[in-house]
C-alpha positions as CSV (number, residue, x, y, z in Angstrom):
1,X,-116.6,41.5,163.8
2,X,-113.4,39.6,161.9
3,X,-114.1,36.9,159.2
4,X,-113.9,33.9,161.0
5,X,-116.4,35.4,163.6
6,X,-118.7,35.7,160.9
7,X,-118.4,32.9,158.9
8,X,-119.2,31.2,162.3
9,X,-122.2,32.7,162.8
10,X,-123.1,32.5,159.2
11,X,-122.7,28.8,159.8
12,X,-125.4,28.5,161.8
13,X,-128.0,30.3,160.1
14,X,-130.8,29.1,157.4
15,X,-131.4,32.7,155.8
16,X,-129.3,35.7,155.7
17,X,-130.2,39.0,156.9
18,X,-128.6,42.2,157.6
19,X,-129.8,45.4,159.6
20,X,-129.1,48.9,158.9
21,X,-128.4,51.7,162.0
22,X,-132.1,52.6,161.4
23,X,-134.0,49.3,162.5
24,X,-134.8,48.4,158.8
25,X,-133.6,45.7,156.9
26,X,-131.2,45.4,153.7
27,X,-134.1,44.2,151.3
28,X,-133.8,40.4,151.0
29,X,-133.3,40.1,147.5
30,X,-129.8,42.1,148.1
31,X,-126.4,40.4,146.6
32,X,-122.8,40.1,148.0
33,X,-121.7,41.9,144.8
34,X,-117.6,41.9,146.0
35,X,-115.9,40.3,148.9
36,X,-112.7,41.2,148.9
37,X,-109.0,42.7,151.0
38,X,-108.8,46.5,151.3
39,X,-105.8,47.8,152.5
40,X,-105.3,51.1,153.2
41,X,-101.3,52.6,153.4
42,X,-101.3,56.1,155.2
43,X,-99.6,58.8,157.2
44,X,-102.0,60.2,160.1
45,X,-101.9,64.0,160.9
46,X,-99.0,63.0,163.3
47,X,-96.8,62.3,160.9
48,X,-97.0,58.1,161.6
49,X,-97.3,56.1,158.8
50,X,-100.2,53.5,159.3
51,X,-101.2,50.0,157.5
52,X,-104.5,48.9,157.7
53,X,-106.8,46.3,156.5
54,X,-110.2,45.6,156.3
55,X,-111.9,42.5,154.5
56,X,-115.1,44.3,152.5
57,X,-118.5,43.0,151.6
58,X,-120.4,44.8,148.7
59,X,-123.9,44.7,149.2
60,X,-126.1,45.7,146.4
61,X,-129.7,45.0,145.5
62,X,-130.8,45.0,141.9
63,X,-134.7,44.2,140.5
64,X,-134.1,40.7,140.6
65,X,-136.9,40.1,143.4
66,X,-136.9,36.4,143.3
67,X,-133.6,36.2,144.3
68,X,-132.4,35.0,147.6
69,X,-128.4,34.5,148.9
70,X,-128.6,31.4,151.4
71,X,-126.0,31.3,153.9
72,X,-123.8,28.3,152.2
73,X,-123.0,30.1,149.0
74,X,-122.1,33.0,151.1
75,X,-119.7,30.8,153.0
76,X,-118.2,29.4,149.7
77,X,-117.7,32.5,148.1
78,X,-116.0,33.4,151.1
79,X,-114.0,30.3,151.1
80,X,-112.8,31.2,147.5
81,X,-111.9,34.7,148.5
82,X,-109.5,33.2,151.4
83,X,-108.2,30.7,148.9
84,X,-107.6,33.3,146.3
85,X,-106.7,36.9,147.7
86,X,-105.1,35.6,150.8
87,X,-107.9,37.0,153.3
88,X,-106.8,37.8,156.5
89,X,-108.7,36.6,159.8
90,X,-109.7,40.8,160.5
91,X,-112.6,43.1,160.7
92,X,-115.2,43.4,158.5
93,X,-116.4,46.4,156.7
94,X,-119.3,46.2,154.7
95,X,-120.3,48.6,152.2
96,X,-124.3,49.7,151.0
97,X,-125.7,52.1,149.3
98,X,-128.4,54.4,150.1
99,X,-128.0,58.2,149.6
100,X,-124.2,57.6,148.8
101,X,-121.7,54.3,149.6
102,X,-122.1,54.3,153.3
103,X,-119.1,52.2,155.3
104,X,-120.4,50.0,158.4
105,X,-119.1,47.4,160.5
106,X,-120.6,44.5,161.3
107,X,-122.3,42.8,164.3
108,X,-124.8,39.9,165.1
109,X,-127.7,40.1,167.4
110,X,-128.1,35.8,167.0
111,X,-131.1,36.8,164.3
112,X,-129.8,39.3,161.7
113,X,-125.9,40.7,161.0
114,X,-126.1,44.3,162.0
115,X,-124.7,47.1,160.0
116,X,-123.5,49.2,162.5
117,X,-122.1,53.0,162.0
118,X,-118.2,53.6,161.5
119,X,-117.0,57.2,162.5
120,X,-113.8,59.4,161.8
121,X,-111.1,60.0,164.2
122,X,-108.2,61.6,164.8
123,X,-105.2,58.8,165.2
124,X,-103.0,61.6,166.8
125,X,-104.6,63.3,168.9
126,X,-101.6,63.5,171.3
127,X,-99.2,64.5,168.5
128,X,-101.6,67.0,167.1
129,X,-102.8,69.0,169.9
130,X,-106.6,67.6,170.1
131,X,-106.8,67.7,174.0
132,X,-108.2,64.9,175.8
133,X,-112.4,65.3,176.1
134,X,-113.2,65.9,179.6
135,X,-116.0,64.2,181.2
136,X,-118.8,65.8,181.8
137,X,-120.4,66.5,185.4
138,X,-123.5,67.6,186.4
139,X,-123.2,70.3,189.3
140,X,-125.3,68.5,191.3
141,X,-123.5,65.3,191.2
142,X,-120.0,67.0,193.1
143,X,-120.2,66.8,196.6
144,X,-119.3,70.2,198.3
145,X,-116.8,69.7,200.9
146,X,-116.6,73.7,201.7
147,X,-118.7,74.3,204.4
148,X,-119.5,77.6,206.2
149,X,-116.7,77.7,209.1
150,X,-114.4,75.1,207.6
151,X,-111.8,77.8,206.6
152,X,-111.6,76.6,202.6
153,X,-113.9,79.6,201.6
């Protein structure tokens, strides 16, 4: 989901709530510790040097159980961010911490922003000899055109 998708939907909303992979639900007391720009500069395993960037969330949750973000004051610190570090209108990545800083994107299900899982891949995969991944076919799903006494056996 890119920024402005977000702050659209955020918008529209009375209470903030985001969804992990799992079903369960960032704990409402959670805060939007960072928003920031993340660029990353790199050279894929193809040799091709790559720019990319990413606005990032931060969401953390500390003991303060009373404590509640409501969509506006997301929006304006948001609004600040743009104003002060230039945000682009791209994809969201939102980082949490559970075991370890887990990366997710983002999504919206009209109800709750889901956290949704982010996975490697190879950017090269042409350059780097990764061959294509075939589809796979069940036997019984090709249709056998060679008959007995059709002369293709």
């Amino acid at each position: 989901m890119k920024l402005s998708e977000f702050k659209s939907q955020l918008a529209q909303l009375e209470t903030i709530a985001f969804q992990l992979p799992d079903g369960t639900l960032v704990p409402s007391h959670f805060h939007v510790t960072e928003v920031g720009k993340v660029v990353k500069h790199f050279i894929d395993c193809g040799g091709t040097e790559r720019l990319e960037t990413v606005v990032n969330f931060q969401l953390w949750e500390a003991t303060d159980y009373d404590h509640r973000l409501h969509p506006e004051k997301l929006l304006k610190i948001i609004e600040l961010s743009q104003h002060k570090l230039g945000l682009p209108d791209v994809e969201i990545e939102v980082e949490y911490q559970s075991a370890t800083i887990g990366k997710y994107g983002i999504d919206f299900n009209g109800t709750h922003f889901l956290l949704t899982s982010k996975m490697t891949d190879c950017l090269a995969k042409d350059n780097c000899g990764i061959p294509q991944e075939k589809p796979q076919v069940k036997l019984s799903q090709i249709k056998n055109s060679c008959v007995p006494g059709s002369g293709c056996c």
